[in-house]
LOBAVO-619145 format. One line per field, with one value per residue (C-alpha): residue number from 1; x, z, y. Coordinates in steps of 0.25 Angstrom, whole numbers, plus 2048, in hexadecimal, padded with zeros to 3 digits. Each point is the difference from the previous one (the first is absolute). Layout:
<dotis>
seq c(NUM  ...) .
px c(X  ...) .
pz c(Z  ...) .
py c(Y  ...) .
</dotis>
This chain:
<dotis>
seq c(1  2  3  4  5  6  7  8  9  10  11  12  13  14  15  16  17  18  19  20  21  22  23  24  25  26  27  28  29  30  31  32  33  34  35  36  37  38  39  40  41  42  43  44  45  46  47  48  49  50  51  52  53  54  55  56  57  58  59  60  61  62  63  64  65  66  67  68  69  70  71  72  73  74  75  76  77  78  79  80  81  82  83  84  85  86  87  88  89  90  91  92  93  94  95  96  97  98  99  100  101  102  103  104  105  106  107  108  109  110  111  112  113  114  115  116  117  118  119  120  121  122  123  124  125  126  127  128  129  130  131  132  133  134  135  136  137  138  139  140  141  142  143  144  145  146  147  148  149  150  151  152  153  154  155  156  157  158  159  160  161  162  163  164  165  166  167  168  169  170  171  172  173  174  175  176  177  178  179  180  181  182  183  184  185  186  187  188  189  190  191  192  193  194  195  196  197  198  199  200  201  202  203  204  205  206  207  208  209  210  211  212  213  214  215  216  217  218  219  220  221  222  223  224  225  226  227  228  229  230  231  232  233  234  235  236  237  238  239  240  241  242  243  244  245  246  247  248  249  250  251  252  253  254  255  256  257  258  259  260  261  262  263  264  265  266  267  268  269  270  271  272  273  274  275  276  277  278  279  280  281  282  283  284  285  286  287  288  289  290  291  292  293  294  295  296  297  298  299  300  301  302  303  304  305  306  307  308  309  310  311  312  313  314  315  316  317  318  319  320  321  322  323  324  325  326  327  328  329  330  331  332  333  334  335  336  337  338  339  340  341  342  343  344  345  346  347  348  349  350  351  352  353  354  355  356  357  358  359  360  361  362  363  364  365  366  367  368  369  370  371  372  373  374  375  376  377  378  379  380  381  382  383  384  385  386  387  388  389  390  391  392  393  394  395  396  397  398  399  400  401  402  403  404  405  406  407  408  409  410  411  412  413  414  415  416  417  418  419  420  421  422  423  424  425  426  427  428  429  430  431  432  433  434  435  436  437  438  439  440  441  442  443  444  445  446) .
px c(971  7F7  80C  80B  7F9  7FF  80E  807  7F6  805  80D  7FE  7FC  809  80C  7FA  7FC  811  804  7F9  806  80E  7FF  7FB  80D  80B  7F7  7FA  7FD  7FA  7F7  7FB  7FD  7F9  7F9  805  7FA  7F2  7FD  805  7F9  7F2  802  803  7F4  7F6  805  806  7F3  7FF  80F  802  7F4  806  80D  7FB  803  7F2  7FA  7F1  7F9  7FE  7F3  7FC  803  7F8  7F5  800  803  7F4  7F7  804  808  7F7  80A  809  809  80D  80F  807  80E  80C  7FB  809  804  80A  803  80C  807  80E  80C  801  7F3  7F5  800  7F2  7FE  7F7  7F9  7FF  7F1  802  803  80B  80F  80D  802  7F3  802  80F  7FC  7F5  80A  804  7EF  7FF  80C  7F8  7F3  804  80B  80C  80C  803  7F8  805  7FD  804  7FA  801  7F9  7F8  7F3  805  808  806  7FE  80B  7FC  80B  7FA  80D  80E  808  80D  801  806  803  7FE  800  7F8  803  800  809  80B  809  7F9  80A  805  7F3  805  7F8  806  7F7  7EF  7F6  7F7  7F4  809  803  811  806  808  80B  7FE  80B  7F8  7F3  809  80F  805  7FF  804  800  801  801  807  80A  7FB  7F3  802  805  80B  7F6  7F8  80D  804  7F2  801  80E  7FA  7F7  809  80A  7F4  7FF  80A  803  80C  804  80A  7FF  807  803  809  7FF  80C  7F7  7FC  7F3  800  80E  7F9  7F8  80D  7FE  7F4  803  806  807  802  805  804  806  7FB  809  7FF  7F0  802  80A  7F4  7F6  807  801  7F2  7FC  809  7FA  7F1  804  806  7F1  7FA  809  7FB  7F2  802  806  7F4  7F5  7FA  7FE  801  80A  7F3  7FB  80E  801  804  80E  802  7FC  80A  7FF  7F9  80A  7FA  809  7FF  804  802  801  7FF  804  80E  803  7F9  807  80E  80A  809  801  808  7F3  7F6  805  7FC  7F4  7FC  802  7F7  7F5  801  800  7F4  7F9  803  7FE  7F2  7FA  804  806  7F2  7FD  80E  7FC  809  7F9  804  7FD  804  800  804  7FB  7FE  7FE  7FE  806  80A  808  801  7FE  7FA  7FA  7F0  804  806  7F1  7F7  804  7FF  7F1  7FF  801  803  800  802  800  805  807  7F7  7F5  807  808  7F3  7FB  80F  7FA  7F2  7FA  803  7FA  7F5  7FD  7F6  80A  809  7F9  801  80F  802  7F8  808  803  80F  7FC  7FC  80D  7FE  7F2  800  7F7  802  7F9  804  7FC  7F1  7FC  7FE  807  7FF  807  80A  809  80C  802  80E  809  80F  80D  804  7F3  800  810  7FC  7F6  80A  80A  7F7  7FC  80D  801  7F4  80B  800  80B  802  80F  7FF  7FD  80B  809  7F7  7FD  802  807  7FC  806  808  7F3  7F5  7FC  805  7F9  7F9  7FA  7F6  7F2  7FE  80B  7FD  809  80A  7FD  809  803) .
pz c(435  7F4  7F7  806  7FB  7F3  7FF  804  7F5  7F6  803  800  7F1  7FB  806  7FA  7F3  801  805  7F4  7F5  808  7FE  7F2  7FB  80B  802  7F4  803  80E  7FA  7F4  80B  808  7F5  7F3  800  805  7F6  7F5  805  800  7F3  7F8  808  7FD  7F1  7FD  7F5  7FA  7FF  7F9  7F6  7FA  801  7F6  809  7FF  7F6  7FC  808  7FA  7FA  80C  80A  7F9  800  80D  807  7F5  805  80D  807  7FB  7FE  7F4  7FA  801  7FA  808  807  804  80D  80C  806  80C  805  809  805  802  807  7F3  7F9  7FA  7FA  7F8  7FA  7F2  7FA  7F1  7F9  7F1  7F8  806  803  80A  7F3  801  811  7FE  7F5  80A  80B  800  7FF  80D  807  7FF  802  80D  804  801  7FD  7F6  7FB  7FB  7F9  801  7FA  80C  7F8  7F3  803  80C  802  80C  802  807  805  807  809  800  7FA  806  7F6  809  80A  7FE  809  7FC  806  80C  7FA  7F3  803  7F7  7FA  7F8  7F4  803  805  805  7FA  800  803  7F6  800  802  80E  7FE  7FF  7F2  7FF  7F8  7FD  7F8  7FB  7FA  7FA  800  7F9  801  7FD  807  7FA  807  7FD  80E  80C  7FB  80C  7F7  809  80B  7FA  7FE  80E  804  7F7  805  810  7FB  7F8  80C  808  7F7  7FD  7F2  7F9  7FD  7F5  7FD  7F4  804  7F5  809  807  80A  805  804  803  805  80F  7FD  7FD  80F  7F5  7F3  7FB  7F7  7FB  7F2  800  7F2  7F1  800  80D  7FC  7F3  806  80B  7F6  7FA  80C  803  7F1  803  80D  7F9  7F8  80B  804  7F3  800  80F  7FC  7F3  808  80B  7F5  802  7FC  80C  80C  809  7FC  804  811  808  803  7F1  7FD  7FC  808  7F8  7FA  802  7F6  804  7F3  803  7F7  7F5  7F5  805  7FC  7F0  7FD  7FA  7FF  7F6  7F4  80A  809  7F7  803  80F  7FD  7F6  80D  80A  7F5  7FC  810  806  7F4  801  80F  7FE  7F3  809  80E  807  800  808  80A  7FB  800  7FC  806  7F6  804  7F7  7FD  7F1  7F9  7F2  7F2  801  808  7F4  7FA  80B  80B  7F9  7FE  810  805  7FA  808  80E  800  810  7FF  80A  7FA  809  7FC  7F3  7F9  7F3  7FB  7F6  80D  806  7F3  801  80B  7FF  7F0  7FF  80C  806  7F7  809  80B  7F7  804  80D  800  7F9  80B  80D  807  805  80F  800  800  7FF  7F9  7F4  7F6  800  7F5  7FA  7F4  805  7FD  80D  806  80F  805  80C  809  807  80F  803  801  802  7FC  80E  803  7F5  803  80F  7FC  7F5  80C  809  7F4  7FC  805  7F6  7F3  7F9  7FC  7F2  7FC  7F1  806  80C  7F7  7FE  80F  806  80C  80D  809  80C  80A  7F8  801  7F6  7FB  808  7FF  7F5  802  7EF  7FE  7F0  7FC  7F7  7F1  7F7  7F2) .
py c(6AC  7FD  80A  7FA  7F3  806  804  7F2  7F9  80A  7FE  7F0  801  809  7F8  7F5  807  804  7F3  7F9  809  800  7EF  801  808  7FB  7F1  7FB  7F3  803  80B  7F7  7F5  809  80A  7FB  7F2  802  80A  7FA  7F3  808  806  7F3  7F9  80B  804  7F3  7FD  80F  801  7F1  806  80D  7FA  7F6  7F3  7F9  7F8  800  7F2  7F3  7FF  7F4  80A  80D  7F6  7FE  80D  806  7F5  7FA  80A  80B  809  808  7F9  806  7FF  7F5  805  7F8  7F8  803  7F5  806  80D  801  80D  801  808  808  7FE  7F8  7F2  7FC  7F1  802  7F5  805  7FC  7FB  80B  806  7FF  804  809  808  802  805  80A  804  802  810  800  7F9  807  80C  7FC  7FA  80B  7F8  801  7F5  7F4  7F3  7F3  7F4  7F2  7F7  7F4  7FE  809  806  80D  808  80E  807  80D  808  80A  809  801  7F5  804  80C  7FB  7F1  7F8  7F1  7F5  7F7  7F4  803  7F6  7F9  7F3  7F8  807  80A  80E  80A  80F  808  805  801  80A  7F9  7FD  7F3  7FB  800  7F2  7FD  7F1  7FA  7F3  807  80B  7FC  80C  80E  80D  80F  80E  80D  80D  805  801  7F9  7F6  7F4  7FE  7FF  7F6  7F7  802  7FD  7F4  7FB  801  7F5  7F7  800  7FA  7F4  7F4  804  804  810  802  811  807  80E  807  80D  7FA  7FA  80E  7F9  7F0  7FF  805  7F2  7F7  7F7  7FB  800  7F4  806  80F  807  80F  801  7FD  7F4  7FA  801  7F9  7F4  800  7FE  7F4  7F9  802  7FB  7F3  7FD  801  7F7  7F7  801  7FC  7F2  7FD  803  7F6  7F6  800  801  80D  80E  808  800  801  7F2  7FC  7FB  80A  7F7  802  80C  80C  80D  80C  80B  80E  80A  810  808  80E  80A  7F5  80A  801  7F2  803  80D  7FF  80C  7F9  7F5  7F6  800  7F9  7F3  802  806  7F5  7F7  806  803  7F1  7FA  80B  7FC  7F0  802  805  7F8  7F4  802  7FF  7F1  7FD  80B  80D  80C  80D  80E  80C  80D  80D  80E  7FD  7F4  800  7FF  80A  7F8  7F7  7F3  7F5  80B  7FF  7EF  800  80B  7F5  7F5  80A  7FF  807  80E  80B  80E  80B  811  801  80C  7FD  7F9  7F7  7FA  7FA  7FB  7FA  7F8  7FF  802  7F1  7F9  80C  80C  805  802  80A  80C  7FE  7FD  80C  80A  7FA  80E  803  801  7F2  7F6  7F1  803  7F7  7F8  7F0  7F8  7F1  7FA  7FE  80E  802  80C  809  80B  7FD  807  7FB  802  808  7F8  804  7F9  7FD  7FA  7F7  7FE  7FC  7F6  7F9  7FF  7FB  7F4  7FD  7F2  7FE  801  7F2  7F7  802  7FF  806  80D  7FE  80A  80C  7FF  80F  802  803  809  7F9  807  7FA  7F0  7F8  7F3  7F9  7F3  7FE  7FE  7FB  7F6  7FC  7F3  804  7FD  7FA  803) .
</dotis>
């Protein structure tokens, strides 16, 4: 009896043992909940001080409270850490609130972190300044960009679109009023066109306004046509479309005069113009010319992007630039036209003086990593803006007929705008047509 005892307890703990190294390959948020998370809890609490000490993150004491701690406390006076002030554990990881001690700063924490990844055998750690004097610590217990998976409660908010997961597990947000421009690189089969679909799922979501510039004869956004308010598949058509979008910019700048402000979002909403999203594929199709009668054109699309992004955001027109190259080969107006897109998206890249391309300018730390982005891994990219700051991303797969579906299933959400009525694609006999506006922006007059 007492053998057959034996047997069935080893047995138990070697299912278990198997069952918990089965979970932490094929379930990886159920073995961190389960295994992950305590350990890496009791790590940080036991080594939290040491590790803060040789990773250079504490400050020598005020001399009140050496005094003190020598005289009253009776004890030695040691380096002061940052103070934890929460600790809270998630689905994929850690989150720790710091308050730093005078002396140090975010700066000093985020050049600590590959420090701290290893000292709490994680599998990233990453920083962000919450307030002034307080940072967050994001500690991912395992590679979420493995299998994406994005949050629950990533929804479309306004002209905030969730794309894609970050690595520290959190949801990458395209939000068109803290950064209205943007541009993403990538070489083939890099997953660019993933993003976009990813992207265009969200737009469709939201009352806004999708104008798309496909010179690839529409190989790619003509599925979303049920949409898009309007859709140009040639060099020409883009430049004609471009002009009319110049025009109804400033159609918007006089309505904003005429009501005293500077913003169509301190206009009331019965006045307020919808928002104008414009999808640029492959934009070095509409700058590369193949003879002398095409300069003309190309002198119009350069000149309207470029109008478009010094001055399109205050009368809510955003543009969204996508290209596997985009720098000064592609002639005068293309550096001019990159400074005003301050979101970038760089995916794998055939060389290193593509990501500088996208990166040198706003994030020159995130250039390496850019560069190292394995072929096995689609839809992994670098985002960064203007900030400086920068994260690693990957975009959940996401087909053409997924993306199609939804824009379909929105279609009654396509605004009244009458300039655009003649660039407006067709839609099949099969598919819904307009429908009834949701955003119903009164008409400005010129």
């Amino acid at each position: 009896m007492t053998d057959l005892s034996t047997v069935v307890e080893v047995a138990g703990l070697l299912a278990g043992a198997g069952g918990l190294g089965y979970a932490k390959v094929r379930a990886p948020r159920v073995y961190w909940s389960l295994v992950g998370l305590p350990v890496t809890w009791g790590r940080f609490t036991f080594t939290y001080r040491s590790t803060m000490d040789v990773c250079g993150l504490t400050v020598q004491p005020s001399r009140l409270r050496a005094f003190l701690t020598r005289n009253v406390a009776r004890r030695e006076v040691l380096p002061v850490p940052p103070k934890v002030r929460r600790v809270r554990g998630t689905s994929t990881g850690l989150r720790v609130t710091l308050r730093l001690p005078a002396g140090l700063e975010p700066a000093d924490v985020i050049a600590a972190s590959e420090r701290l990844r290893h000292a709490w055998g994680v599998h990233s750690v990453t920083v962000a300044e919450t307030k002034p004097g307080f940072v967050e610590l994001r500690m991912t217990g395992y590679d979420v960009l493995r299998r994406v998976r994005m949050p629950r409660t990533a929804r479309p908010d306004g002209l905030a679109v969730p794309v894609a997961l970050r690595e520290d597990g959190s949801a990458f947000v395209r939000d068109y009023q803290k950064v209205p421009h943007a541009l993403t690189l990538g070489a083939n089969q890099s997953g660019k066109s993933v993003y976009q679909r990813s992207l265009i799922k969200g737009l469709a979501q939201v009352p806004v306004a999708l104008v798309g510039i496909d010179c690839k004869r529409g190989v790619e956004q003509s599925a979303y046509a049920p949409r898009l308010s309007a859709l140009a598949i040639t060099p020409d058509a883009s430049a004609s479309l471009l002009d009319v979008l110049v025009s109804q910019m400033e159609s918007r700048f006089d309505l904003l005069s005429l009501h005293g402000v500077s913003d169509i979002w301190e206009l009331p909403e019965r006045l307020r113009p919808v928002p104008i999203v414009v999808l640029v594929d492959e934009v070095a199709e509409l700058f590369l010319i193949s003879s002398k009668k095409d300069e003309e054109r190309r002198e119009r699309i350069v000149t309207a992007l470029i109008r478009l992004g010094q001055m399109a955001r205050a009368v809510g027109i955003y543009l969204e630039v996508c290209g596997q190259r985009f720098g000064s080969e592609l002639g005068r107006g293309a550096t001019m036209l990159r400074a005003q897109l301050t979101g970038r998206v760089v995916h794998r890249v055939n060389d290193k003086q593509t990501a500088e391309m996208g990166l040198a300018d706003v994030a020159p730390d995130a250039v390496m990593p850019a560069s190292l982005i394995p072929a096995e891994r689609p839809g992994t990219a670098v985002a960064a803006d203007s900030s400086g700051g920068w994260a690693k991303i990957r975009t959940p797969q996401t087909s053409r007929d997924e993306a199609a579906a939804v824009c379909r299933d929105y279609a009654h959400l396509v605004p009244e705008l009458p300039a655009l009525d003649p660039y407006r694609p067709l839609v099949p006999a099969d598919l819904p047509a307009r429908g009834p506006s949701l955003v119903k922006p009164r008409p400005v007059t010129e």
